[in-house]
C-alpha positions in Angstrom: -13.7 -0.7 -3.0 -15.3 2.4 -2.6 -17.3 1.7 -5.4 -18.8 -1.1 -3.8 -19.3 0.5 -0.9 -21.3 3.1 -2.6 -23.8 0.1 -3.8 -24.5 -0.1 -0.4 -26.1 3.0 -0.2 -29.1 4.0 0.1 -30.7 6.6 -2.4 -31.2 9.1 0.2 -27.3 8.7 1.0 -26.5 9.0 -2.2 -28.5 12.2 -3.0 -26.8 13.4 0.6 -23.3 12.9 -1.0 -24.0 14.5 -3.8 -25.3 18.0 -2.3 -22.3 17.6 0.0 -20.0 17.5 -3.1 -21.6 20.7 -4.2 -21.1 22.3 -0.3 -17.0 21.5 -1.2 -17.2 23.2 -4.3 -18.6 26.1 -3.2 -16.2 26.4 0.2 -13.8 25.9 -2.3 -15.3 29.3 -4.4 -15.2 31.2 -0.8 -11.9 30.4 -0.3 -10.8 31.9 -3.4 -12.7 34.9 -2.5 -11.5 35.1 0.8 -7.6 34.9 -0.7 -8.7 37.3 -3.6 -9.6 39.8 -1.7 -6.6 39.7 0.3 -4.6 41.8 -2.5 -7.2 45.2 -2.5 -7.1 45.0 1.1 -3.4 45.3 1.5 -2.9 47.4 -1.5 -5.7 49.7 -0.1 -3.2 49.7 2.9 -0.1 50.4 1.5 -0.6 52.0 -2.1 -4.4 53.4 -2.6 -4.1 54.9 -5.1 -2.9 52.0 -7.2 -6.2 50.4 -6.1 -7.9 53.1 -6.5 -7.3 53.3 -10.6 -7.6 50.1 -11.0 -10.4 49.0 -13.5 -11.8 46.4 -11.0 -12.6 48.5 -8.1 -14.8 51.0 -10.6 -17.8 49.0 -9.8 -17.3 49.2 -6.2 -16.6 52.8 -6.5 -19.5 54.2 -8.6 -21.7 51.8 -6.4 -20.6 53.6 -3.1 -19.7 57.0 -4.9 -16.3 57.3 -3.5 -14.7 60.2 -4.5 -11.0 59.8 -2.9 -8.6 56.8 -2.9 -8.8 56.9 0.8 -12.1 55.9 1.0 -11.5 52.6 -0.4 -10.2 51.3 2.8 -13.1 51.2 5.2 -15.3 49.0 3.0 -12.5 46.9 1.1 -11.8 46.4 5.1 -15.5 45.0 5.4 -15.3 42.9 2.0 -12.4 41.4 3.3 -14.0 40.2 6.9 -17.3 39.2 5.0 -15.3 37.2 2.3 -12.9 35.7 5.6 -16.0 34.7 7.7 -18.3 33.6 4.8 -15.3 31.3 4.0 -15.3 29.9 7.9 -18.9 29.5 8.3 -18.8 27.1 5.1 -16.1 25.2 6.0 -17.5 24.8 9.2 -21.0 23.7 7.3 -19.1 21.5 5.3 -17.3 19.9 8.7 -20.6 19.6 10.1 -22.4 18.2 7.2 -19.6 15.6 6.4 -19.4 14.4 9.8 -22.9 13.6 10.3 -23.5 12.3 6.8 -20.2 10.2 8.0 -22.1 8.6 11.1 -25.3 8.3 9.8 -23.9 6.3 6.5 -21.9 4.0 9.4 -25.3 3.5 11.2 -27.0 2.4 8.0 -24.0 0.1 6.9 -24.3 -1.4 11.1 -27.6 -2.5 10.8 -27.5 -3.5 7.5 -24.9 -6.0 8.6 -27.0 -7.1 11.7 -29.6 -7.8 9.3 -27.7 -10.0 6.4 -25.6 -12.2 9.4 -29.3 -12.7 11.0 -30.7 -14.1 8.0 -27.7 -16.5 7.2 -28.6 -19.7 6.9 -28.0 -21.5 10.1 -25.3 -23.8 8.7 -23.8 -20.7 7.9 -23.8 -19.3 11.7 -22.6 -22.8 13.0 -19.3 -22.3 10.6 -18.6 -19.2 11.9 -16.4 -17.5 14.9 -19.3 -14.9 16.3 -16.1 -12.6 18.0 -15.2 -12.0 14.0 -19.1 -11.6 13.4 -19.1 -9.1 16.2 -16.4 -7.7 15.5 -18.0 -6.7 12.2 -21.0 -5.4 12.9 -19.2 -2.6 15.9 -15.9 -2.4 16.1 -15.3 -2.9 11.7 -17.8 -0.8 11.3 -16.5 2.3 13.4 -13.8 1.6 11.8 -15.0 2.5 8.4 -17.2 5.6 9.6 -13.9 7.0 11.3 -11.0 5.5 9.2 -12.9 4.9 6.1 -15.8 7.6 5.4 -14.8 10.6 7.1 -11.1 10.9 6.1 -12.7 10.0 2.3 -15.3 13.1 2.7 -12.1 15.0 4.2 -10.0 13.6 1.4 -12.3 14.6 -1.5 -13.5 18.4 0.1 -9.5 18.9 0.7 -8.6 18.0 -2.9 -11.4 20.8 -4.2 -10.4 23.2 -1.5 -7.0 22.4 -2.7 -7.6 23.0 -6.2 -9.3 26.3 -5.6 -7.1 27.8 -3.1 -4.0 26.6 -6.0 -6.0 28.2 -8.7 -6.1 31.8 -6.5 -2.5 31.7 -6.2 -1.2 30.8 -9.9 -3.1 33.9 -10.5 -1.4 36.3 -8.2 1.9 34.8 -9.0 2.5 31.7 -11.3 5.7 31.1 -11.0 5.9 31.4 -6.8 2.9 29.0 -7.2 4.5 26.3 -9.6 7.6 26.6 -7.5 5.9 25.6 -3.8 3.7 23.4 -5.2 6.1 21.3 -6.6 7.8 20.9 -3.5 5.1 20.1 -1.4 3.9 17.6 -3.8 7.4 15.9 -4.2 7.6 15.9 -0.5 3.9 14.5 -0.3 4.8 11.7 -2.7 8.3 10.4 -1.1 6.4 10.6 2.4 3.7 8.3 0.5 6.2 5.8 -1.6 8.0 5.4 2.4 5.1 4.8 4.3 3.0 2.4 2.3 4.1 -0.6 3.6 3.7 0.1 7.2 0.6 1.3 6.7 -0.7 -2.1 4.7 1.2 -3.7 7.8 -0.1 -2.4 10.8 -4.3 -2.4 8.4 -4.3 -6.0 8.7 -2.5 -6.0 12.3 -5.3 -3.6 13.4 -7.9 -6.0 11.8 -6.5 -9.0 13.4 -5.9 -8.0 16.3 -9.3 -6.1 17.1 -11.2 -9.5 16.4 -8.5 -11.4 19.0 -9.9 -8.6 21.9 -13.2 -9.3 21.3 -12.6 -13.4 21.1 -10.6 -13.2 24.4 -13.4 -11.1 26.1 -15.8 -13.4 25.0 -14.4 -16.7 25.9 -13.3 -15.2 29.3 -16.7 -13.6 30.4 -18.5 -16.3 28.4 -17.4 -19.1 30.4 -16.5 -17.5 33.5 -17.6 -19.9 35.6 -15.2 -22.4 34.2 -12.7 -19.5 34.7 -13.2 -19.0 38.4 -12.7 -22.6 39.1 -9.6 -23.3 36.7 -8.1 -19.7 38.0 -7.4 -18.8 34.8 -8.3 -15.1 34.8 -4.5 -14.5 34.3 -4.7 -16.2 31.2 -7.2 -14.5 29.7 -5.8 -11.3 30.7 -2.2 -11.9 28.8 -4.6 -12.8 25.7 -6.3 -9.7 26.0 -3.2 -7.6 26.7 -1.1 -8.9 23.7 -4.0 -7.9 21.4 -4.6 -4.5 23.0 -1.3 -4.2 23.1 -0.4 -4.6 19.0 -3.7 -2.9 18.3 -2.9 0.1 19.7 0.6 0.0 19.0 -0.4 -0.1 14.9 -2.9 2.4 15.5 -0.3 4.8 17.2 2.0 3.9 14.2 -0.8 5.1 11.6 -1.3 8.2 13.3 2.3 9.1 13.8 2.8 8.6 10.1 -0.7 10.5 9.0 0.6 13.7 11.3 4.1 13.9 11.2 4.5 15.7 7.8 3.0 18.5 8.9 5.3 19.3 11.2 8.5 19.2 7.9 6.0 21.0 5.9 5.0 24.4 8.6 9.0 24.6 8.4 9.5 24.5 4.5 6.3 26.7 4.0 8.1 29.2 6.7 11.7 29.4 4.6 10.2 29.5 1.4 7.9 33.1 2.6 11.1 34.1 4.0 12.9 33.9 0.5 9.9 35.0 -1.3 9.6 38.4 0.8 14.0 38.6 0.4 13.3 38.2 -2.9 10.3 40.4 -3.7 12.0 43.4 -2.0 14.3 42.9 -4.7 12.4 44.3 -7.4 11.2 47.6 -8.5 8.6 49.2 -6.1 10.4 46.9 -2.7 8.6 46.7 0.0 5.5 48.7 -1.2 4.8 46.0 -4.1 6.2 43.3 -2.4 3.6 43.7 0.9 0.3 42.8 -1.2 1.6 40.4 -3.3 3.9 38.5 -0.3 0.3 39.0 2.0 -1.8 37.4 -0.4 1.1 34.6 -0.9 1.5 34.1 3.1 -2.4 33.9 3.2 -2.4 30.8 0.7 0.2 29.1 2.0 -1.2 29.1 5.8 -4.3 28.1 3.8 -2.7 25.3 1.5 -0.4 23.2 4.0 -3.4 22.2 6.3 -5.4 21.6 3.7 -2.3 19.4 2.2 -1.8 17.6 5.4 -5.4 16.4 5.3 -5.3 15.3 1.9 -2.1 13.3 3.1 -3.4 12.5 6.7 -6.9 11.1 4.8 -5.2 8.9 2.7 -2.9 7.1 5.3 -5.7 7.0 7.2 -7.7 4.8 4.6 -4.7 3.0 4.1 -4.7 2.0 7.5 -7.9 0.4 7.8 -8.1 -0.9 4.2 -7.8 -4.8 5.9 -11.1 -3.9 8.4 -13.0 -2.0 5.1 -12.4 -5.4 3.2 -13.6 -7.5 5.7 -16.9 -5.0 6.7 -17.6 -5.3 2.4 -16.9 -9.1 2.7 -20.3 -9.1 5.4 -22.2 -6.6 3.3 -22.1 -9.0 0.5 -23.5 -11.6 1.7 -26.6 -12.5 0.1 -30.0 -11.5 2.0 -32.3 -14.8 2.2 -35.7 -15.4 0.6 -37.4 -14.7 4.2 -35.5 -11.5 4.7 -37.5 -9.5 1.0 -40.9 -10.8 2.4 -42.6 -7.6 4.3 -45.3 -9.8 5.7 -45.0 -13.8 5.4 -47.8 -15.9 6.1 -47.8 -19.7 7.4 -48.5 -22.3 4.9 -51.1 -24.8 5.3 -50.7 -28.0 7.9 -53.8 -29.3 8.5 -52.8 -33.3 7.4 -49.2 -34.5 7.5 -45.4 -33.9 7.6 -43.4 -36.4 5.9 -40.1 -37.3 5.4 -39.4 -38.5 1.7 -36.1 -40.1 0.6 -33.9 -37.7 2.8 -30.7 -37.8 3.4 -28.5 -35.5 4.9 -24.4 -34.6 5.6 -23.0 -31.4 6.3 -20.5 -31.5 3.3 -19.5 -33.8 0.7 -16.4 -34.7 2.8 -18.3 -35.5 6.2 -20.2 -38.5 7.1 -24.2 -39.2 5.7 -25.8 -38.3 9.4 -28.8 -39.3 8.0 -29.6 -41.5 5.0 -32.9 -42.5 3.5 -35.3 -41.8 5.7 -39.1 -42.1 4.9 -41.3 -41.3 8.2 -44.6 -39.7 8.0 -46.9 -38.0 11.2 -50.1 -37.4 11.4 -51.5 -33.6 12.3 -51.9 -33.9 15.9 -49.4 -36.7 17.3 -47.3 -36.8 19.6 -43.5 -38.3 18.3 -40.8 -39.4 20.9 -37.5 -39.9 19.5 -34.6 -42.5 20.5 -31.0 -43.0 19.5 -27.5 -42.9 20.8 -25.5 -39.8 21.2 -25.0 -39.3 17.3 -27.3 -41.5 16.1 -29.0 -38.1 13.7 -32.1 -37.5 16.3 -31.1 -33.6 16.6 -30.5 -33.1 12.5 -33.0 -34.8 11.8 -35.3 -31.7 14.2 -33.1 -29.5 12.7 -34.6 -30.5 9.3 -37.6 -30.3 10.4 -37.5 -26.7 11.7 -36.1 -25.8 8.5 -32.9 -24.9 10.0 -30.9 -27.5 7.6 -32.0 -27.9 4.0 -31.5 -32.0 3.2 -29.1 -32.8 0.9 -31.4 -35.1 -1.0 -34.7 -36.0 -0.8 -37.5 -34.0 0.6 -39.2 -32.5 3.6 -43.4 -32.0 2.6 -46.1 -30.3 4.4 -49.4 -31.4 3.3 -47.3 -32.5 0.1 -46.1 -29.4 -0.2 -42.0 -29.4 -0.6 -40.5 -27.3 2.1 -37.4 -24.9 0.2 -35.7 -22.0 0.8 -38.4 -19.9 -0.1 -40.9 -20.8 1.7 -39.1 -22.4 4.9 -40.4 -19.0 7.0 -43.4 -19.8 6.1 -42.8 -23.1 7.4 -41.5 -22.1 10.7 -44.3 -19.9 11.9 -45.8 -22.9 13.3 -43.3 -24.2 14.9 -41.7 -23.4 18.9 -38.4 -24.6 19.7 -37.4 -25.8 23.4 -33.6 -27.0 22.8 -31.2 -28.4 26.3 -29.6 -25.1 27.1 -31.6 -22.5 27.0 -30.7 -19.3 25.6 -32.1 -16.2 28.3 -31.9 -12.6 27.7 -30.5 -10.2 30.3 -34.3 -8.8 30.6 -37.6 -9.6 33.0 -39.3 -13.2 32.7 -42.1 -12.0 31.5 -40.1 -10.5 28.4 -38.0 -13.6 28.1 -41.2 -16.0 28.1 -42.8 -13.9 25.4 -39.3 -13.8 23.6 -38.6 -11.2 20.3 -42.1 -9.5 21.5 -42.2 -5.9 22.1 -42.7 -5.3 25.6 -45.5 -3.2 25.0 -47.3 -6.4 22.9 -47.1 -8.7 25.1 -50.4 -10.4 26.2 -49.7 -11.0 30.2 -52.5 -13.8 30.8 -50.6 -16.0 28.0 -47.4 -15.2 30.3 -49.4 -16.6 33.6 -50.7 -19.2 31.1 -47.4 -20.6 29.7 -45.8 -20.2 33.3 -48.6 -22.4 35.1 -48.0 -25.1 32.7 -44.3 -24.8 32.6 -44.4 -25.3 36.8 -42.5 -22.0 37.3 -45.2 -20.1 38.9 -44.3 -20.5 42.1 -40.7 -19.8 41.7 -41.8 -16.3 39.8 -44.4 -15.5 42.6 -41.6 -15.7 45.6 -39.4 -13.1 43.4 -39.8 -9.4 44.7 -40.8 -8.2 41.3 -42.6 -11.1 40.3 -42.9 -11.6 36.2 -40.9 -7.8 36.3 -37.5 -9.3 38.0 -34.7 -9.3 35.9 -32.4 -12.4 35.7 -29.1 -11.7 34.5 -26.8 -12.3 31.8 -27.8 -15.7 30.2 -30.2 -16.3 33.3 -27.2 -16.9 35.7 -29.1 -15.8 38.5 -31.8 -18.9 37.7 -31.0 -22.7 38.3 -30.6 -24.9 35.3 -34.2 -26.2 36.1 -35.4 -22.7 36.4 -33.6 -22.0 32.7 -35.1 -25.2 31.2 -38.8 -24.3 32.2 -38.4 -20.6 31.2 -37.8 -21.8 27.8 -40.5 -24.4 27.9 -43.0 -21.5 29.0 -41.6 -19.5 26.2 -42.7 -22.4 23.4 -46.1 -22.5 25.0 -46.5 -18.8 24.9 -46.5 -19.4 21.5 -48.9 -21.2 21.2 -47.8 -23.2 18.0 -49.2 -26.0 15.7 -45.9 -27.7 16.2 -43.5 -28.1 19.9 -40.4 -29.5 19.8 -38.4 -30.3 23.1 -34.8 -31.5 22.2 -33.6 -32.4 25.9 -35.6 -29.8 27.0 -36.5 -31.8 30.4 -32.8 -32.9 31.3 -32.3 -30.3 34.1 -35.7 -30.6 35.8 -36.5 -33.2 38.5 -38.5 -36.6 38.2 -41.3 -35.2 40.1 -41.1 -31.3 38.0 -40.6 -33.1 34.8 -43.9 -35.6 35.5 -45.7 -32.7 36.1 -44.7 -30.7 33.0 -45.5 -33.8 31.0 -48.5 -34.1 32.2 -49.4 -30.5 31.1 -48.3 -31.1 27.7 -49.8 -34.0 27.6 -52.9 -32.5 27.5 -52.2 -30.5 24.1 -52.8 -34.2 22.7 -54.4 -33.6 19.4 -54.4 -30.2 19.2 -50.9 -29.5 18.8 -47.9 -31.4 16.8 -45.5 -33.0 19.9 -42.1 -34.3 18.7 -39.6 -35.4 21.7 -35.7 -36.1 22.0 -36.1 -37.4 25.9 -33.3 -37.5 28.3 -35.1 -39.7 30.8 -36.9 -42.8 28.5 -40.4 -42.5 30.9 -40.8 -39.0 29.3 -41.7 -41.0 26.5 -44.3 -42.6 28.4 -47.2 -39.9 26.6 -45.9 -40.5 22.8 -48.3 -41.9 20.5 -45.6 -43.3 18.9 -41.9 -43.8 19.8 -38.7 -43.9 17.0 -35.7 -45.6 17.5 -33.0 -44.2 15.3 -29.8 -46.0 14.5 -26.3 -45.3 13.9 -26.5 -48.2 11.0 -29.5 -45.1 9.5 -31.7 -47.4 10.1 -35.0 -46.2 11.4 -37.8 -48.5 13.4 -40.7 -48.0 15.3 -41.0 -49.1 18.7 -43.2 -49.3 21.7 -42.7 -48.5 25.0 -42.5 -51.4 26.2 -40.2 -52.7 23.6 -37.7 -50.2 25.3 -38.1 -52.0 28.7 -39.8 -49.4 30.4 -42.8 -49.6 32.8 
């Protein structure tokens, strides 16, 4: 897995982990050093003259000219500080470095995400649960820069540190070394072989579980409306606590088992100095040999078992959110789209026709045809109204038209040019969108009528524009801030009328080739929508108008009128044929 997550990467991150890999292996040099020159020091301490003879202090003595054994002290002293804080201020480079690189690589993999789920297919989006999506892109994802990526940087720098600090200590004593080692390692390895299943256990509980939260919050704030009136806040707070509740219980679970070893390990490290000094004090020379040797030893040891407990603590740590890792690599494989490689797409040519040729279409090959054989063509410059009974295919058929569905056979053309996957962005440049329910960021009106347009691009007379032909002027113009007022989450502050023209305003802002309104009158008044009709009415020939009406005399404008059927039959009718006046 972490191979594929490393495909992920960009070069810059992967140049980043490299250079950090060669930080670990030189920490892992100082804190050989810093152990190394633990024995001089001490002997310097207890048995100079020893030191003093020996062949690798010469350097250091014809360097400095010391003439007495003596003298060594005062600067194997300062070699020994230098060598202990060099040591620190790497490992604290490295902690730095790692944990940065860590976050960074996390915000990288977030956006990433954002950016493959946005350009999904919309078939895709209506498939999905968006608390999983969600869940994905923030909580998954924090889960693999803290569970995932840090513990792995903290795993592999351990391991070297590990090595090195190993490697210092076979040196001084081999046997001492091979001894402890051993233990810790078998120790280490039961701990694992015990704790492996709980750990796979409470991953996918913790991946559940987090995705349950954010469906509970979301269906309890999303529709709290609904919730007020039914009085089921209680509800929806039992939901929430039971996934909380097992979330964090599995989370407490992981890190009990990541840090309780240390605590068995502190002790065992403590007896086996004890016997080593015991024993040491033994031999020829006692305490006086034993002091440097039993020094260096201690050193080591208070070095190795922290450094032992994060290579264990890493691991269970990456066990525990193996379930969240596979689902965050499950996202990050989804294939970009066509639209999402283009740097700068340009709208194909619709100066003649759009036509419908032998389509047909059905979610799956298991559903229902919605739509079958349909052959309709419309002039550049018509206005369309569409009629049919709840089910009848009027809304795919749009959808097909925006280039939101692909057909399943037959074709949608553009000046007889086949509309496909890779050029359907090309397509929907000239189309605006005005569906029934509105969707309203928690921003001002202005920035929600010139939608997914940088605040600092938007062109305010096409604001004042759009709003005087929506018919929401006067509504903006008795708000205290005027265009500036923000209002709310989802526009709950607005009335479903207020919502409706909002949106209409944002399709004329637009200023497209092609409107579609699906609905997009249904909230609005008789007298409101007559007059928004009328201003649409007069984009007659300039602009591509296709209807789904809630109220028939909306229709009244239409060039043409379509009836379609639930038989997939298709006709063309007038308004009077629909018994309207």
């Amino acid at each position: 897995m972490i191979k594929k997550l490393w495909q992920h990467l960009t070069k810059r991150r992967r140049k980043q982990f490299w250079l950090l890999l060669i930080l670990m292996i030189v920490s892992s040099i100082m804190e050989i050093i810093s152990i190394g020159a633990v024995v001089p020091f001490l002997g310097a301490l207890t048995s100079p003259e020893e030191i003093y003879q020996h062949h690798l202090t010469q350097p250091l003595i014809q360097v400095l000219e010391i003439t007495a054994p003596d003298q060594l002290l005062l600067p194997l002293t300062i070699i020994f500080i230098m060598a202990t804080l060099i040591a620190a201020t790497i490992r604290l480079l490295l902690l730095y470095a790692s944990t940065r690189l860590s976050y960074a690589t996390g915000a990288d993999l977030s956006i990433d995400i954002y950016r493959r789920t946005l350009y999904q297919d919309y078939s895709i989006h209506t498939s999905r649960n968006s608390s999983e999506i969600i869940n994905s892109i923030i909580t998954k994802t924090n889960t693999v820069i803290g569970h995932i990526l840090v513990p792995l940087l903290t795993f592999i720098s351990s391991v070297v540190i590990m090595l090195g600090i190993i490697s210092i200590v076979f040196t001084i004593n081999a046997q001492v070394a091979l001894i402890t080692f051993s233990i810790f390692a078998f120790l280490y390895w039961i701990i694992t072989f015990l704790t492996k299943k709980a750990l796979q256990k409470n991953s996918q509980l913790i991946a559940d579980q987090s995705t349950q939260m954010v469906k509970s919050l979301q269906e309890g704030l999303g529709g709290i409306r609904d919730v007020l009136i039914d009085g089921t806040q209680e509800f929806y707070c039992k939901l929430y606590q039971s996934s909380d509740l097992s979330l964090r219980r599995a989370s407490g679970d992981n890190l009990f088992i990541g840090s309780s070893p240390r605590h068995l390990m502190e002790a065992i490290g403590m007896i086996l100095i004890a016997i080593l000094a015991y024993t040491l004090t033994l031999q020829e020379g006692g305490v006086l040999v034993a002091i440097p040797i039993l020094g260096a030893l201690a050193i080591g040891a208070q070095k190795l078992l922290p450094v032992l407990q994060q290579v264990y603590s890493s691991y269970s740590t990456i066990k525990g959110a193996n379930s969240s890792f596979i689902d965050v690599l499950n996202v990050l494989n989804q294939p970009l789209s066509h639209g999402a490689s283009q740097d700068l797409i340009k709208p194909i040519s619709f100066k003649q026709e759009i036509v419908f040729k032998d389509l047909s279409f059905r979610y799956t090959k298991d559903t229902p045809w919605i739509l079958k054989n349909v052959n309709l063509s419309f002039k550049k410059g018509e206005t369309i109204g569409f009629i049919g009974v709840t089910g009848s295919g009027k809304s795919t058929l749009l959808d097909i038209l925006m280039g939101l569905l692909p057909p399943t056979s037959g074709e949608l053309l553009i000046d007889g040019v086949a509309i496909t996957q890779e050029n359907r962005r090309s397509w929907q440049m000239h189309i605006s969108h005005v569906p029934q329910n509105i969707y309203l960021a928690d921003s001002t009106i202005r920035e929600n009528i010139a939608f997914g347009v940088r605040p600092d691009k938007i062109k305010d007379h096409k604001v004042s524009q759009a709003a005087q032909q929506a018919q929401i002027v006067e509504m903006i113009n008795n708000l205290k801030n005027k265009y500036k007022d923000f209002i709310g989450e989802r526009g709950v502050q607005l009335s479903g009328g207020q919502r409706q023209r909002i949106g209409i305003a944002r399709a004329l802002y637009k200023d497209s080739d092609v409107l579609i309104f699906d609905e997009a009158t249904s909230a609005l008044d008789n007298e409101t929508e007559q007059k928004i009709m009328q201003q649409i009415a007069q984009l007659k020939g300039n602009q591509t108008i296709f209807i789904i009406a809630h109220r028939l005399t909306t229709l009244k404008q239409c060039d043409r009128i379509i009836r379609i059927n639930t038989d997939y039959t298709i006709e063309q009718v007038n308004y009077n044929q629909i018994g309207l006046k």
